[in-house]
N, C-alpha and C positions, 0 to 999 in steps of 0.2 A: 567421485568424479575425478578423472583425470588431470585436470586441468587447475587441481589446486584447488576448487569451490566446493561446499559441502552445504548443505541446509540440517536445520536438525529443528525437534519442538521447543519453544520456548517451556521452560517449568513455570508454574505462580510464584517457585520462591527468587524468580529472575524479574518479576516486578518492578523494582527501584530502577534496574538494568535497563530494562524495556522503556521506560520511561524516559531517562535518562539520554539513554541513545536517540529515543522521535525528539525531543526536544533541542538535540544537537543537531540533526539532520533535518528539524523544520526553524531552526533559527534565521536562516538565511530569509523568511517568507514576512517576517515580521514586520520589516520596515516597507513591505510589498504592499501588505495586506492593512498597516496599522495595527494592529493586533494580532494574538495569538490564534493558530491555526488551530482546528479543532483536536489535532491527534496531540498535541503541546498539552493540553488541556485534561487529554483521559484518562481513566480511573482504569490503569493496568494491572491493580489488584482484579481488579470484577471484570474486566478485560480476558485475562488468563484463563479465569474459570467458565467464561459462557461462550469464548471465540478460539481460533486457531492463528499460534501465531510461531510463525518460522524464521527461524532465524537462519541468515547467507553468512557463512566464513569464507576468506580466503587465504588462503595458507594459514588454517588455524586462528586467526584474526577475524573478529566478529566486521561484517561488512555491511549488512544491510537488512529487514526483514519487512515481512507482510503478514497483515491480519488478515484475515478471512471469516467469513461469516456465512454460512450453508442457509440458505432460504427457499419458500416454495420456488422449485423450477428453474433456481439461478444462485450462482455465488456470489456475495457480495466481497469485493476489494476494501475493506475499511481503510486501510494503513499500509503505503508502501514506501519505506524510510532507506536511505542510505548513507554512510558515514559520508561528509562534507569534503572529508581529504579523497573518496574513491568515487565520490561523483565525478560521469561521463564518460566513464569507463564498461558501459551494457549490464553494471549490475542491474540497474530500475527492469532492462528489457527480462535477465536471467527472475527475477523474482516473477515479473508476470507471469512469462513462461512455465514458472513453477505452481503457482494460484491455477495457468490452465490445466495442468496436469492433476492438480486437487478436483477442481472440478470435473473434470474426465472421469477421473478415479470415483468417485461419487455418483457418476453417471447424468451429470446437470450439464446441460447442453449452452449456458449461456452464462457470462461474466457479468458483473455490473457496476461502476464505481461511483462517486462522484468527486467533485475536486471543486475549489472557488475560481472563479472565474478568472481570475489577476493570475492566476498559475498558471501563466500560457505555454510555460516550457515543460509543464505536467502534459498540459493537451494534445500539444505538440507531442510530445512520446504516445500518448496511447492513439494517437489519430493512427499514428504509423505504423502501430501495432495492429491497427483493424476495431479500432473502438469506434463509431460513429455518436453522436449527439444525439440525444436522445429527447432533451427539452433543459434549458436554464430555468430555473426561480427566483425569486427574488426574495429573501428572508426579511422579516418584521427588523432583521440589528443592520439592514442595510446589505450585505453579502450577496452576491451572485454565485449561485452554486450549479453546476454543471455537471447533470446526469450523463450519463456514457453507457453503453453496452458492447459486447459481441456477441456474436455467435458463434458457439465452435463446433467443427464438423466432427465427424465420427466416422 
């Protein structure tokens, strides 16, 4: 890309890395939420090997990344992380953008994420993007989790 951004695969032996970096970029959620968000939490050894996960640079500078998950009929969003200094900046917008173009590429016509509730400036972005609500839950540890969908055209 011109514009100085690059996406690339993350490897399994980027692991600690991947970790590392969602739990810098979901630190900010913790005093939000009381506890740890769930991408804080995941096993990005077994991560690596059963999902897709892409890493954003900017000017050669690791910037941000998103998992992906290929399911019947739709992509799932697992994990969309970016460094805490380059938040607000449209990386969050350029990775979705990128998940739509995986999915396209795959030929699955529909997105799907979910986010906690209390992440109203997660919402806020993908409302923007064209994600609408699809249904909240209510978890057994207390959490409100917030399904979301789009549809992308072809």
């Amino acid at each position: 890309m011109s514009d100085g951004t690059a996406f690339r695969r993350a490897t399994t032996a980027e692991a600690s890395a991947v970790r590392d970096f969602t739990r810098r970029a979901y630190a900010r959620w913790v005093p939000v939420l009381g506890r740890e968000p769930k991408p804080m939490t995941a096993d990005y050894d077994a991560a690596l090997r059963h999902h897709r996960i892409d890493l954003l640079t900017v000017d050669g500078v690791w910037a941000g990344l998103i998992q992906t998950v290929p399911a019947e009929g739709h992509l799932l969003v697992e994990n969309v992380a970016v460094d805490p200094d380059l938040q607000g900046r449209g990386l969050g917008r350029r990775l979705m953008a990128h998940a739509e173009a995986l999915a396209a590429g795959q030929g699955l016509n529909e997105i799907r994420l979910y986010t906690n509730a209390l992440m109203g400036t997660n919402i806020r972005l993908y409302a923007a993007l064209g994600y609408g609500v699809d249904r909240t839950e209510q978890k057994p540890d207390g959490r409100t989790v917030v399904q979301m969908s789009k549809r992308l055209t072809r």
